[in-house]
LODONU-107200 format. One record per residue: residue in one letter; x, y, z of N, C-alpha, C, O in turn. Coordinates in pm, whole numbers, padded with zeros to 5 digits, always signed. Atoms other than C-alpha are relative to their C-alpha. Layout:
<drenvos>
AXYZXYZXYZXYZ;...
</drenvos>
This chain:
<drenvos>
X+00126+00000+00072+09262+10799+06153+00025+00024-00150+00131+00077-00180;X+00014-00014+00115+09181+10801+05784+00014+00152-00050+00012+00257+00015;X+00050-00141+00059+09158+11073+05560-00049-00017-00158-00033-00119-00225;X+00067+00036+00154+08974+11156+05197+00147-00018-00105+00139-00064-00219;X-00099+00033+00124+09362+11155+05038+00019-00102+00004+00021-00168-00099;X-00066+00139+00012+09479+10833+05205-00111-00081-00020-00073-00198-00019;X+00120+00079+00072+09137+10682+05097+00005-00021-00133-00017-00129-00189;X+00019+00035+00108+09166+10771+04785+00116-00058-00080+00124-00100-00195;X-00142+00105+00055+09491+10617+04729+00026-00119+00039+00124-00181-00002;X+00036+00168+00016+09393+10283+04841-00086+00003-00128-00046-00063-00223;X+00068+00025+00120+09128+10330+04581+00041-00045-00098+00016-00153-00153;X-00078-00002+00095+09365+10431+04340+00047-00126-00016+00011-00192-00114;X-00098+00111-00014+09601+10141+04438-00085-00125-00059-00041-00190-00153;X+00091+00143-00021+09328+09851+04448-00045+00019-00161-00036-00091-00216;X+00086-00014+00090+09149+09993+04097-00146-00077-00023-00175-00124-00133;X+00106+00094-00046+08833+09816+04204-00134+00042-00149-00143+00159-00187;X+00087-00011+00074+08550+09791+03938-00146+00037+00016-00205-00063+00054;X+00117-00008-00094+08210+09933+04036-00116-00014-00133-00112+00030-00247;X+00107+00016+00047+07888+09824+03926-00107+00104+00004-00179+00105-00096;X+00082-00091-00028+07676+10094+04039+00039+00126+00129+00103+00071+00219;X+00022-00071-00161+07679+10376+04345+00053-00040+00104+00158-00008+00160;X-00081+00027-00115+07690+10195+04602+00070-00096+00051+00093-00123+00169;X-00166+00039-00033+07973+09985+04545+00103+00119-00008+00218+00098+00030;X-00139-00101-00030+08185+10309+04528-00019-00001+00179+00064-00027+00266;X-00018-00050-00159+08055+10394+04875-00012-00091+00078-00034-00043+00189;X-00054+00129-00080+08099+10043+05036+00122-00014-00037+00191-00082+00039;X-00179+00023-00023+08473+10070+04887+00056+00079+00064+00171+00062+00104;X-00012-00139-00067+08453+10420+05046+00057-00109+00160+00174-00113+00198;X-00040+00022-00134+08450+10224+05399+00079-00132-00036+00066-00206+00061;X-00040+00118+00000+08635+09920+05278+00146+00068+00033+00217+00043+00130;X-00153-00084-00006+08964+10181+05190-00024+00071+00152+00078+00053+00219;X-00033-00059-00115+08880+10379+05523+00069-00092+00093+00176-00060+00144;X-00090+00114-00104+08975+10052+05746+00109-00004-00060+00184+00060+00013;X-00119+00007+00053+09275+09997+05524+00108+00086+00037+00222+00063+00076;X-00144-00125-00014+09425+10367+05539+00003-00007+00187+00102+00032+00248;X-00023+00008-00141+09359+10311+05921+00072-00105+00105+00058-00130+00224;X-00042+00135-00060+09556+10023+05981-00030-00114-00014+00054-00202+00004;X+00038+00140-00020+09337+09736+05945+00045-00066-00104+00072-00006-00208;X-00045+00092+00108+09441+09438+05746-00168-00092-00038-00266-00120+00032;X+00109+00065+00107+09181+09269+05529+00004-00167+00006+00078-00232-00069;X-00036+00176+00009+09141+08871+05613-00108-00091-00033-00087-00210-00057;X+00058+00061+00127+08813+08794+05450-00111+00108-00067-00139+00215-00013;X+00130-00108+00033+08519+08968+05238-00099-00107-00113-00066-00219-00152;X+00073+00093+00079+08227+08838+05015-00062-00090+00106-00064-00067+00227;X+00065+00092-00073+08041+08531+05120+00095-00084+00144+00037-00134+00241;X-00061+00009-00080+08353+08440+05325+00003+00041+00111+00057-00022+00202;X-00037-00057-00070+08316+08697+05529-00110-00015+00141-00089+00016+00258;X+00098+00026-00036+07991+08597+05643-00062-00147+00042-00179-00183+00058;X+00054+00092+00001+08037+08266+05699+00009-00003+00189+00046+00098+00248;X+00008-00008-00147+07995+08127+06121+00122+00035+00071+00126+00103+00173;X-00110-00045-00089+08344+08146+06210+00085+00120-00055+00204+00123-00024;X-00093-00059+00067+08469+08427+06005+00037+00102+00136+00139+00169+00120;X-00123-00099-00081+08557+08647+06354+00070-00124+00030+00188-00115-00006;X-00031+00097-00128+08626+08297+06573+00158-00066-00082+00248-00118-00016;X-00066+00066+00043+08857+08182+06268+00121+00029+00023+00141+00147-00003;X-00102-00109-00094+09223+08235+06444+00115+00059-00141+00218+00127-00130;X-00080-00022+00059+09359+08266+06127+00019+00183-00026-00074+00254+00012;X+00077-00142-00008+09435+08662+06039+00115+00069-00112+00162+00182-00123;X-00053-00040+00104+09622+08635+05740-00063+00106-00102-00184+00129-00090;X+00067-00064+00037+09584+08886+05477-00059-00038-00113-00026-00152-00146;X+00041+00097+00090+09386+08821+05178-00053+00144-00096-00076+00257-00053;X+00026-00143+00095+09298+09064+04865-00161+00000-00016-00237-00084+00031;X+00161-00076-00008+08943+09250+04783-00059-00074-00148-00148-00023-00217;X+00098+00048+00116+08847+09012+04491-00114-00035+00060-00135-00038+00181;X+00195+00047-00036+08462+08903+04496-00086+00086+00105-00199+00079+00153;X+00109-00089-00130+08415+09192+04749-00145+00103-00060-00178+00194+00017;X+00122-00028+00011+08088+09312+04583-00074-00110-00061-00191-00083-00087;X+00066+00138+00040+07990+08937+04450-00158-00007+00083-00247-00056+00014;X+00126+00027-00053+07680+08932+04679-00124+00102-00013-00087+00217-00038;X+00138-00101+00084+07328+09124+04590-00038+00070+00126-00078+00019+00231;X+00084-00097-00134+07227+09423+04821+00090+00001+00101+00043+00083+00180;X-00045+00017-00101+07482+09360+05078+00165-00015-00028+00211-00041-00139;X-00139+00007+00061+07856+09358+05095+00078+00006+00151+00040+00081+00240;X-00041+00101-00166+08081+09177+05424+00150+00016-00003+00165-00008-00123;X-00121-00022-00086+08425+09228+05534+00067-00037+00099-00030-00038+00175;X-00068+00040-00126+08663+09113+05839+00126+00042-00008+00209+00018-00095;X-00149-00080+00026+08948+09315+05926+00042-00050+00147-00041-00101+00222;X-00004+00004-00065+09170+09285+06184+00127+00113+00009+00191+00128-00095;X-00101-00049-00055+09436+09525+06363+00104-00004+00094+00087+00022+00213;X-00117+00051-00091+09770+09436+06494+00026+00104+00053+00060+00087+00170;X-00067-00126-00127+09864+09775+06639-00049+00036+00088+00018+00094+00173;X+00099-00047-00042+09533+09832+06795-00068-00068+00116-00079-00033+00233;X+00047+00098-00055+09369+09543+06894+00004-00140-00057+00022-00159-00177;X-00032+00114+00054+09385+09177+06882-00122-00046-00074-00101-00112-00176;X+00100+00018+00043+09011+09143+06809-00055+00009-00169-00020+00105-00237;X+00011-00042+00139+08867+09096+06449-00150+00040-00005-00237+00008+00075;X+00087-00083+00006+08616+09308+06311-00075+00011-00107-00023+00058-00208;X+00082+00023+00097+08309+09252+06104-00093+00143-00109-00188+00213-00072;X+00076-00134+00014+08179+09531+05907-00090-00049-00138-00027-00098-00232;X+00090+00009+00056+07862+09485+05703-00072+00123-00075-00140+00192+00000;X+00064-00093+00028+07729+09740+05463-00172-00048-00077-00165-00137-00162;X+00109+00058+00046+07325+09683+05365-00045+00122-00111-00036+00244-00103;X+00028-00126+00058+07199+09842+05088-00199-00004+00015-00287-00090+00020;X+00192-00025-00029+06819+10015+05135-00004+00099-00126+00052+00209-00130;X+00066-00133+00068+06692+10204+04864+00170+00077-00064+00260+00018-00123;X-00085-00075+00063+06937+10534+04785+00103+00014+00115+00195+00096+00115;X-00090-00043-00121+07092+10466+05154+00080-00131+00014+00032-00238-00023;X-00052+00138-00013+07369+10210+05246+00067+00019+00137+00167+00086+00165;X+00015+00022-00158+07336+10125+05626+00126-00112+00034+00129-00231+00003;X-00161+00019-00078+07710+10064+05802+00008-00075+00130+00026+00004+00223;X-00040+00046-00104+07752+09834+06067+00145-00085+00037+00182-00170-00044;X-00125+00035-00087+08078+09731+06276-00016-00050+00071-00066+00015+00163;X+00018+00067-00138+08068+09440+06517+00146-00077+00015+00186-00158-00069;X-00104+00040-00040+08402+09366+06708-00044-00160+00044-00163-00187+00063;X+00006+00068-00084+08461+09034+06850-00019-00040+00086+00090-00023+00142;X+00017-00010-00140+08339+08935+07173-00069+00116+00072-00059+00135+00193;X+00072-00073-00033+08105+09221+07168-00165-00025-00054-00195-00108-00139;X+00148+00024+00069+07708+09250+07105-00041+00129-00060-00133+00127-00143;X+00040-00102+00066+07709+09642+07026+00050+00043-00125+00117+00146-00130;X-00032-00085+00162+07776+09730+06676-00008+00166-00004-00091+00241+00047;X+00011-00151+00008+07903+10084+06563-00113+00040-00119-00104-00022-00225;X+00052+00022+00131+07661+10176+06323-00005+00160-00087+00019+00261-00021;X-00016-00108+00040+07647+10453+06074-00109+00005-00182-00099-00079-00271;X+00145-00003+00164+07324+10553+05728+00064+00103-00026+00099+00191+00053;X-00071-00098+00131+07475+10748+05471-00086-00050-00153-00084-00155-00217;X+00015+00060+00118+07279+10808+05176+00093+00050-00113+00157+00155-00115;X-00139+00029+00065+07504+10706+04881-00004+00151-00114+00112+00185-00135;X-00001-00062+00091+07405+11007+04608+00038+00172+00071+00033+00282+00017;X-00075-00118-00061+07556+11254+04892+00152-00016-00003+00223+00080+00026;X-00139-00053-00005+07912+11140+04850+00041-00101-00166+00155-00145-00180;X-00101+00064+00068+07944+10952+04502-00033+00095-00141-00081+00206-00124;X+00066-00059+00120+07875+11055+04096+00000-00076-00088+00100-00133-00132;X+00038+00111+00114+07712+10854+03849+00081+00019-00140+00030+00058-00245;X-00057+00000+00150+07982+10840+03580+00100-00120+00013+00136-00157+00124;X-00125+00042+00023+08246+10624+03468+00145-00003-00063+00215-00077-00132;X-00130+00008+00034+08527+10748+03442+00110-00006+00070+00097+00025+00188;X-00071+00075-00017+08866+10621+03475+00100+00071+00149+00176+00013+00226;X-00046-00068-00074+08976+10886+03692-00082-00014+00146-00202+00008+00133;X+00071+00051-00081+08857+10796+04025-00057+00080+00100-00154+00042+00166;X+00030-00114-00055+08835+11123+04198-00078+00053-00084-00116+00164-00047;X+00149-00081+00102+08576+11229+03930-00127-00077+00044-00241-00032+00030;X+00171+00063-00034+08312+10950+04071-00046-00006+00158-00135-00068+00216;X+00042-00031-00152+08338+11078+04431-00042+00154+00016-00003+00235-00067;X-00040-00133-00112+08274+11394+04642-00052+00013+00145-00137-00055+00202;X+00076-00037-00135+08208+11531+04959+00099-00090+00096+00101-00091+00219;X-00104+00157-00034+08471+11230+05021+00071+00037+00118+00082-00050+00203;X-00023-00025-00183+08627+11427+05349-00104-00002+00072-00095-00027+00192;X+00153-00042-00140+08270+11488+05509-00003-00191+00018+00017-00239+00129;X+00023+00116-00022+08218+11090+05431+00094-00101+00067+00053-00204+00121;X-00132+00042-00100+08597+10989+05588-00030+00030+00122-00032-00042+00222;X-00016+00006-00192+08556+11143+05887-00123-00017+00128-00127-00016+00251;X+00141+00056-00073+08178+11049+05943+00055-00157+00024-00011-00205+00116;X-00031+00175-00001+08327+10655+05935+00098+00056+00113+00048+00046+00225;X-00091-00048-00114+08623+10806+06159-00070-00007+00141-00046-00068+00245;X+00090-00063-00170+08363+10955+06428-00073-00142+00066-00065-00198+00175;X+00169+00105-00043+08052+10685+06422+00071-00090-00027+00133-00078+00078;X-00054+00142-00005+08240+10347+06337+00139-00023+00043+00140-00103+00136;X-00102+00047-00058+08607+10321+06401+00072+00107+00108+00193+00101+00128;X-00021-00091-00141+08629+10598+06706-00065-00090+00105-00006-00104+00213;X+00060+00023-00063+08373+10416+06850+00056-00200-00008+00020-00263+00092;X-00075+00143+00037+08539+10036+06757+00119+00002+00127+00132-00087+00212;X-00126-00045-00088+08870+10216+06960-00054-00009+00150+00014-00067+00235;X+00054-00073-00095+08644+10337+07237-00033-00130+00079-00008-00152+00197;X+00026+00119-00112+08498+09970+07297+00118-00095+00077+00120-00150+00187;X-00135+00019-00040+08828+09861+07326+00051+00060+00198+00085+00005+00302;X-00039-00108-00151+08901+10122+07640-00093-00046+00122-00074-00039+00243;X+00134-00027-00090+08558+10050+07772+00024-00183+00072+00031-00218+00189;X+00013+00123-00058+08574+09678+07798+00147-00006+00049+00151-00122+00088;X-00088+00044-00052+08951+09687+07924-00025+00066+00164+00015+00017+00270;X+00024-00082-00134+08837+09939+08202-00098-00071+00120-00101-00057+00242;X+00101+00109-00098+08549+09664+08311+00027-00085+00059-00033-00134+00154;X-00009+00150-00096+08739+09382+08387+00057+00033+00137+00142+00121+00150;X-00075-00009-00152+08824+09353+08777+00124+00008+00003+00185+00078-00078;X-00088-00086-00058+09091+09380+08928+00087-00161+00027+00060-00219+00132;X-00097+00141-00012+09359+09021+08888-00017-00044+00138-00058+00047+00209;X+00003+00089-00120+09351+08807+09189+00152+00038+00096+00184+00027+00214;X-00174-00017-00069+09740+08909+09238+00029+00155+00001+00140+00201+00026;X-00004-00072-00016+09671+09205+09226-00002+00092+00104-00066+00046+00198;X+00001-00062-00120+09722+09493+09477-00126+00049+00086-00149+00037+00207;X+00139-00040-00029+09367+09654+09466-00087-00152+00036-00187-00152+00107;X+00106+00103-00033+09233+09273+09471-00003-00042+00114-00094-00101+00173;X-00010+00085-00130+09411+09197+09771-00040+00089+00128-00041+00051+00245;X+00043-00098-00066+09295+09510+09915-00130-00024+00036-00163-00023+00155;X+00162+00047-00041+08908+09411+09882+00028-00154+00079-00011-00179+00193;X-00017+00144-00082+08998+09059+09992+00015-00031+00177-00042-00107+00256;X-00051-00008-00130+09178+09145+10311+00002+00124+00081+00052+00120+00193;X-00012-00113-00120+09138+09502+10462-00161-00026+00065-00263-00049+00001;X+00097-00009-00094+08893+09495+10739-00102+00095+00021-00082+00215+00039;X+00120-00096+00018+08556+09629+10739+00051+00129+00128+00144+00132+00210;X+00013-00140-00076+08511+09970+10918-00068-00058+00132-00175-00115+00152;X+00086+00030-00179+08476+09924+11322+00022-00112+00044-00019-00152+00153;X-00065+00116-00072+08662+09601+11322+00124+00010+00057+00182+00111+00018;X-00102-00010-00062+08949+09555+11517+00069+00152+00066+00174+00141+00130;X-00042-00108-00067+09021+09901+11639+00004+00112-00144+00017+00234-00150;X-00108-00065+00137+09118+09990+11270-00158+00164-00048-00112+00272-00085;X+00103-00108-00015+08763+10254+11243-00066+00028+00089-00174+00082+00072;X+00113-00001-00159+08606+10269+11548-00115-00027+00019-00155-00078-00086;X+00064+00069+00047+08318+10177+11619-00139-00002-00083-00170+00104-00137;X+00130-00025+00135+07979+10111+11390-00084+00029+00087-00104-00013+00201;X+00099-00120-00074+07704+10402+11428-00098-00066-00079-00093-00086-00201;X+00116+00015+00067+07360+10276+11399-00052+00141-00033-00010+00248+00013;X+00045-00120+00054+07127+10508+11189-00042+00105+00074-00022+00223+00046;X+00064-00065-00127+06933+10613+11533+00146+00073+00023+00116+00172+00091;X-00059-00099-00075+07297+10788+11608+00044-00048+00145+00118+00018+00218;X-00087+00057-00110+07357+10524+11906+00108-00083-00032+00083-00166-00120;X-00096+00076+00040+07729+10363+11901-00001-00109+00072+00004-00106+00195;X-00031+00106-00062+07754+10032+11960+00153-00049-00007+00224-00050-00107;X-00128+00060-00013+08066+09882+12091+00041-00145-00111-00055-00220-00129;X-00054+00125+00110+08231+09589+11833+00016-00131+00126+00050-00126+00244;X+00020+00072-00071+08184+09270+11941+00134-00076+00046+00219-00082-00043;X-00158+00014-00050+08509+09126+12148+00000-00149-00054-00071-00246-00030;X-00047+00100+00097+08693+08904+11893+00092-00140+00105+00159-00225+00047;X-00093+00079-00046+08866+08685+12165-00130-00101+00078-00112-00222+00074;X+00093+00069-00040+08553+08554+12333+00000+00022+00179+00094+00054+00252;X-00015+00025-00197+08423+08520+12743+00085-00081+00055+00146-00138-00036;X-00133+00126-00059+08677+08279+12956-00005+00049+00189-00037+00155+00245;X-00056-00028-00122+08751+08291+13293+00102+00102+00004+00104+00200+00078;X-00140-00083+00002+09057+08449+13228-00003+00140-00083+00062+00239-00052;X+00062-00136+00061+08900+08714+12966-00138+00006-00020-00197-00038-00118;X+00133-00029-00032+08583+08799+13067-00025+00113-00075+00055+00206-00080;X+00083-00080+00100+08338+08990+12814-00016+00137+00112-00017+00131+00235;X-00007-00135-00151+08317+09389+12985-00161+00003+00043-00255-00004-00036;X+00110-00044-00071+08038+09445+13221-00146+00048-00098-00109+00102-00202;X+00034-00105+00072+07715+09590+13063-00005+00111+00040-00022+00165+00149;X+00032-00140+00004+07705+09889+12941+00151+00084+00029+00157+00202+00063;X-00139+00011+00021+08077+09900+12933+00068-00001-00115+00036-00099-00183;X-00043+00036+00104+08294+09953+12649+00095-00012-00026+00174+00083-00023;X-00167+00022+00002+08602+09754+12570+00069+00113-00057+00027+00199-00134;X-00080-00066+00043+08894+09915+12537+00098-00143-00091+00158-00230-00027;X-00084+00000+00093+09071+09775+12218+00080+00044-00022+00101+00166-00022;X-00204-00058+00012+09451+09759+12148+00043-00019+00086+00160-00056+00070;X-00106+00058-00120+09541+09691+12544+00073-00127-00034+00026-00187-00131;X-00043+00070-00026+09761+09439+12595-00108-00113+00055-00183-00088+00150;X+00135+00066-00080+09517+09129+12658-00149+00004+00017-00230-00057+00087;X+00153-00068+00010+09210+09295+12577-00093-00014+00118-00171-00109+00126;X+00043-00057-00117+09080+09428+12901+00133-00043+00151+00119-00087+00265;X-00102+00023-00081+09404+09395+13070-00031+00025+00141+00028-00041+00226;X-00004-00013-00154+09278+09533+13403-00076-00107+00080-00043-00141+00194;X+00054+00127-00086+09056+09253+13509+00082-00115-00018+00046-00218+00039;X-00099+00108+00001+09365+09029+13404+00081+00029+00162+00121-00063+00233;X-00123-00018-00107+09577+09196+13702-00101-00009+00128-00071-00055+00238;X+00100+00088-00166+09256+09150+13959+00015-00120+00039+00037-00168+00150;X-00014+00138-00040+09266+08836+13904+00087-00089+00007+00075-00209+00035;X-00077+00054-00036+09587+08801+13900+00057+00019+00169+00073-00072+00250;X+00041-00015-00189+09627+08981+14281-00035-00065+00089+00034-00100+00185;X+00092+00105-00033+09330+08775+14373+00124-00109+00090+00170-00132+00202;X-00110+00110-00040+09574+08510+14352+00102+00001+00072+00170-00101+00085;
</drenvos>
């Protein structure tokens, strides 16, 4: 995870130019993805165009024109150590608040996170860049908690959903073990009333294996399934 030093030394690094407020605190979350791994592959109107997750490219690309657009400011990161998925993050500006959203790839829930901007920045310009922030750990590890904990998390969540491979052990387990009360393997199925009914005999009536009497209940697992009326009728003979 991020922190307010290694934030502010992307800052440092990048020397980004700010127009007002809350471009400091949209570079605030631009450097948090950065010190956290992510690589940077578009921002600006780019970032926002239809294929900017679908596009497979995931080269990296630098932070010019990233406040070029009015009220709003767009991003696409992606992480090779993490996940393969790329990741849209949108900051809107309202008023004195600038509203944070995160939408992964192949997802519909966005992390989202409202921070208003005159709690972590300071209206001056000067050159020193740690003079036009503060509060700058409380605002790192709020992006930490609410957007890229929760980015990690969908990650876990959607790998934990998918079934279970076809070649798999557990798949071949639902596929092929035998319900309860078939073949001998549970004994047999209790209606709710608490009376057991016998399982129905898998080999069929015949001359030669005759269904048991009613009110009779096979014995399953002999040899022949009801082996003793096999040796009557073999006697018989």
């Amino acid at each position: 995870m991020a922190t307010d030093k290694s934030v502010m030394a992307v800052i440092r690094a990048a020397r980004p130019s700010f127009r007002n407020d809350h471009d400091k605190a949209a570079f605030v979350v631009h450097a948090t993805f950065l010190s956290s791994g992510y690589l940077l592959t578009a921002t600006g109107p780019q970032a926002l165009s239809d294929d900017a997750l679908s596009h497979p490219s995931t080269e990296e690309v630098s932070v010019e024109n990233w406040n070029q657009l009015d009220q709003e400011y767009a991003f696409v990161y992606v992480n090779p150590e993490k996940v393969s998925n790329k990741v849209l993050v949108k900051c809107l500006v309202m008023n004195e608040k600038l509203l944070i959203d995160a939408l992964k790839e192949g997802t519909s829930d966005p992390a989202h996170l409202e921070i208003c901007v005159r709690d972590y920045t300071i209206a001056n310009e000067s050159s020193n860049y740690s003079e036009q922030f503060k509060n700058l750990e409380q605002l790192v590890r709020r992006l930490n908690q609410d957007i890229l904990a929760k980015l990690d998390s969908s990650s876990t969540s959607s790998s934990a959903s998918n079934p279970p491979r076809s070649g798999s052990r557990e798949a071949r387990q639902e596929i092929h073990e035998p319900p309860v009360g078939f073949g001998g393997h549970g004994g047999a199925p209790i209606h709710p009333s608490g009376v057991i009914y016998p399982p129905v005999n898998p080999v069929g009536d015949s001359d030669l294996f005759p269904g048991p009497p009613a009110g009779v209940y096979p014995t399953w697992g002999d040899p022949g399934t009801g082996g003793s009326m096999l040796v009557e009728a073999t006697e018989a003979r």
